[in-house]
Structure formats: C-alpha cells, structure tokens
C-alpha positions, 0 to 999 in steps of 0.5 A, spaced: 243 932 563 240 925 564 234 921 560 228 919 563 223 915 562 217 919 565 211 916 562 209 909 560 202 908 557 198 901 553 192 897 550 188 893 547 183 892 543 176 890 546 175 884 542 177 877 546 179 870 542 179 865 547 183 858 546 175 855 547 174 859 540 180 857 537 177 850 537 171 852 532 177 855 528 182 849 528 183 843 529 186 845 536 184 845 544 185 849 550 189 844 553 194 844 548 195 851 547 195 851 554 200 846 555 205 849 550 205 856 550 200 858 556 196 862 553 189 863 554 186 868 550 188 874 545 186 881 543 183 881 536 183 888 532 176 891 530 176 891 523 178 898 522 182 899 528 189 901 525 196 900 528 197 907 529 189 908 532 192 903 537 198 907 538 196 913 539 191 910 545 198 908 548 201 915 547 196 918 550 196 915 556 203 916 556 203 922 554 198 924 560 203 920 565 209 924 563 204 931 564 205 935 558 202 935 552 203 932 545 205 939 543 211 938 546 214 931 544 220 933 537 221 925 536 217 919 535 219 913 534 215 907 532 217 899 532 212 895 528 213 889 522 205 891 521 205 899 519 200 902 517 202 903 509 208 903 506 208 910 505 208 915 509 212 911 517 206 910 521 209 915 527 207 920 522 199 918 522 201 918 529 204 925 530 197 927 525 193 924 530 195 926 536 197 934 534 204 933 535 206 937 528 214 938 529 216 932 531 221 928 527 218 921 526 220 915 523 218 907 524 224 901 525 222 894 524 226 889 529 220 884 530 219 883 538 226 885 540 222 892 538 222 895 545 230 894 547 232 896 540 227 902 541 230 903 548 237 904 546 235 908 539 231 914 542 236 914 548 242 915 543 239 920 540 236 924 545 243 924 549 248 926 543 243 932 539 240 938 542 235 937 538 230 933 542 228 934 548 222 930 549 220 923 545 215 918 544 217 910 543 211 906 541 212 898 541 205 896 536 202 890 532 197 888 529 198 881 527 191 879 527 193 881 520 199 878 518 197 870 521 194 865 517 187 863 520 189 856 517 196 854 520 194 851 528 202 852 530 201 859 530 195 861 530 194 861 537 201 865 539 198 872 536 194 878 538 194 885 538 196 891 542 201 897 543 205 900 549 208 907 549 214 910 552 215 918 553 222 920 554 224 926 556 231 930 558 232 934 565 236 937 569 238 930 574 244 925 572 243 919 569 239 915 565 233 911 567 237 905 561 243 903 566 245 899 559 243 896 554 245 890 549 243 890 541 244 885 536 242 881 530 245 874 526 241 876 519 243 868 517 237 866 521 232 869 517 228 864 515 226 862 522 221 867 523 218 871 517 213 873 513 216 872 506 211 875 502 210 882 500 216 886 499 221 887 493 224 880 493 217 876 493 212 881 491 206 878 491 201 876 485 195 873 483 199 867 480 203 866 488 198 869 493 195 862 494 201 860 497 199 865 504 207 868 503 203 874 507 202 871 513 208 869 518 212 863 518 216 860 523 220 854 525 217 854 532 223 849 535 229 853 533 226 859 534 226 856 541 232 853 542 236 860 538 231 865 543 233 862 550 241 862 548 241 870 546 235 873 551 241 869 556 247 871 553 245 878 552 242 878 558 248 878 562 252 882 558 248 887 559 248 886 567 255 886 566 255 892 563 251 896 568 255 893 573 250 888 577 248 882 578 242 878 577 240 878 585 241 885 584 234 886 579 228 887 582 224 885 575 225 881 569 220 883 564 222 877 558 218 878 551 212 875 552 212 869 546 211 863 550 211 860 557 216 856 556 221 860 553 220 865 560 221 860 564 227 857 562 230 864 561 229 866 568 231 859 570 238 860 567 239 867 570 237 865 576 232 869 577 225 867 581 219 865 578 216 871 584 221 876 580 218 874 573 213 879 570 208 876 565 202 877 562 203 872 556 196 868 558 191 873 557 194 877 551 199 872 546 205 875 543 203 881 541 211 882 538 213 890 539 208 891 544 209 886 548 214 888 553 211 894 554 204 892 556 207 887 562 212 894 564 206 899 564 201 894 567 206 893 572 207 900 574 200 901 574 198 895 579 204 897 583 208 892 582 213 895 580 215 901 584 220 907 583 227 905 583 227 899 582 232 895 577 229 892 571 231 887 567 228 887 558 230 882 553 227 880 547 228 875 541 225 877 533 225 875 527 231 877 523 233 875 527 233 880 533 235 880 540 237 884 545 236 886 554 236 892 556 236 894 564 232 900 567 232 904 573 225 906 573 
C-alpha cells in the first residue's frame, strides 16, 4: 500500500496587522520591515480564538478535500510550541471538536521545522502499523502569544495561522513523500527560544518582569545556521529521491524571511519563478508556514497534480529539515 496525501486544507485569523500599524506600536517603519524581512502584513488571533480552534478550521477543510469524514480519521498529530494547555495535547481538544473520537493524538514540538518533522512522522507510522489508516497532521501557531509587543527586532516576524494535511493509505504504490531528511543540533538552543515557562525557569512573580515567556532570538546567527541546514538537507533529500534540483517543479521553504528565501533558492539553483511564498502578507507563522504557501498553491492552481516538491524548514532547537513530495 502506498501513503498519500490526499487532502490539504489552511487559515487565518480575520484580524490584519499591517507594518503601518506597527509604527504606532514601535518605534519602526514599513520601509524597514519591508526591506529586511519583506513582510507587510500578519494575521493576529482574536482574543479567544485558541490554537486548536485554528486547527480545526484547517482540518475541516482538509478533511472535506480527502472527501471523507472526521469519523474516519484514527491518527492526529499536531506540531505547535504554542499548545493550547499543558495538559491534555491540544490534538486531543481537536479530536473533541471535530467528533474524531477513536483517533490516537499527541503534540510534537520542533518549532518551524513542525511540517517536515510532521511529514515524516505520520508516514512512518502509518507505513509500518496496521493501525492507522487515515490520519491528520496540523502545523499550528499562535505566536501572537508568545511575542513581546516591546521588542522592535522581532515583532514584526510573527503571525498566526494553521494548515492541515490528511493522509491516507490506499490501494496504489508509492507514497506522496519520495524522501525525507530530519535533524537537530540541541547545542544551539539559545538562538532561538522561549526560556520562560518550563521546569528548568518557571516563571515567578520575582522573574516575569524579565518577559522569558516570549521568544528570544539572535537574528544573525539564526540566518547565517538557517540557509546552511535548509541547503544541506535539501540536497540530501534530493539525493535521496534520486533527483535533481532542475527536476523540482516547487520549492515550498519555511516562510521566515525574505532574504533567507532567497538565498536559499539562490544556492540550490532554483529560480525565483519556481519559489512559492506568501511570507508578505502573513509573517512567519512557524509550524503552519509551509503548510499555508502549499495549500494556497494548490488551491490557486499553481501547483498541479504530479508535481515534485520541494519542503524545507529551519526552528528553534534547533531543528531543520527538507522533505520532497510528489503531489
């Protein structure tokens, strides 16, 4: 039996921060924002919008591709760093919400690089158990939550989203993954984090001053570390489906900055006319990002059936990872 991917599915929150409303809040400018990340605008949750409610909105729409029913999905795996509690995974306020009541759930955090680690994850466990049949992956953040309003560097990167895809198994060989490349230096993971919040610093009344609940980052390393491992890994994984870059009909990177982007598909050889992002009107919205450019691709018509993608992905962690899809 092969694994495909048969639906995909995505969304936003309808509130819309613009680089113009940033100004009021820091002291920034569109032309600045604009120029070094290219991002113009992000999607902001309501107050009470949780990240399992944007997951589910994914789902569904996911789900109705595939044409089945929730009933039918027995896995759901969810990336997030910004679950909805510590207790239960926020797949399991999914599986509640969307009557999906068999299914085994659990959350997986590797921070951006959510879509390719959740990619191979599912695969893996679909193609070597009986038990699982139909699954759901979502790639979902709320970051408006974790950002510190304050800090001008990263403020303007974040926004909200979630994307979903539904895998199933059937009857034709092969997989929609042809390869896939996952992997982590746990040395660097002071780059890019949120310190706050866990066993080693929980927080206080004496330490909450000092914001360790919001994301911290050291933007030039992480740039430099990014396009290096999204590269290398990227090439691995070609190698390991047997192509070529000029083989790849889309390169679907993380959606983080601009310039990463570009020099990433600079250094693989692939043209800008080949690159799908949406980074300017959403941000880096971590887990969902790649999932989001994918889905509004397809839905577009861009990306068309049979073609060969290309996924990779850097995180906090730090994380990376490519992965190549026949869609």
């Amino acid at each position: 039996m092969g694994i495909k991917i048969s639906g995909i599915g995505s969304y936003t929150p309808e509130r819309i921060l613009t680089n113009l409303d940033l100004e009021k809040i820091v002291e920034t400018s569109d032309e600045w924002i604009s120029t070094r990340t290219g991002i113009k605008e992000r999607r902001i949750a309501k107050d009470d919008e949780t990240t399992s409610d944007m997951g589910v909105c994914a789902a569904k729409k996911a789900i109705e591709m595939a044409g089945f029913s929730p009933e039918e999905i027995d896995l759901i795996v969810f990336a997030t760093v910004t679950a909805d509690t510590k207790l239960p995974s926020t797949a399991c306020h999914v599986q509640r919400k969307i009557n999906s009541h068999s299914a085994a759930c659990f959350d997986f955090q590797a921070a951006c690089s959510g879509t390719v680690y959740g990619l191979e994850i599912v695969t893996s466990m679909m193609k070597y158990s009986r038990n699982y049949k139909k699954a759901l992956l979502i790639g979902c953040e709320r970051l408006s939550s974790v950002t510190d309003w304050t800090d001008r560097n990263s403020c303007v990167l974040f926004g909200d989203g979630a994307a979903a895809f539904v895998f199933e198994k059937t009857k034709e060989a092969g997989d929609s993954l042809l390869s896939s490349i996952i992997r982590a230096d746990g040395s660097e993971h002071e780059i890019l984090s949120i310190p706050g919040g866990g066993t080693q610093t929980p927080l206080t009344a004496e330490n909450i001053d000092k914001k360790l609940q919001f994301i911290k980052m050291e933007g030039n390393k992480v740039f430099k570390l990014a396009v290096n491992a999204m590269v290398s890994s990227s090439r691995d994984a070609l190698d390991l489906a047997r192509l070529k870059c000029e083989d790849i009909d889309w390169l679907i990177p993380h959606q983080a900055n601009m310039r990463i982007i570009s020099a990433v598909g600079s250094r693989l050889g692939i043209p800008d006319e080949k690159v799908i992002s949406n980074l300017y009107k959403y941000g880096n919205t971590s887990a969902a990002s790649i999932g989001l450019a994918l889905d509004e691709a397809i839905r577009s018509g861009k990306v068309k059936k049979g073609d060969k993608l290309l996924l990779t992905a850097f995180g906090g962690g730090m994380t990376w990872g490519s992965s190549v899809l026949k869609w």
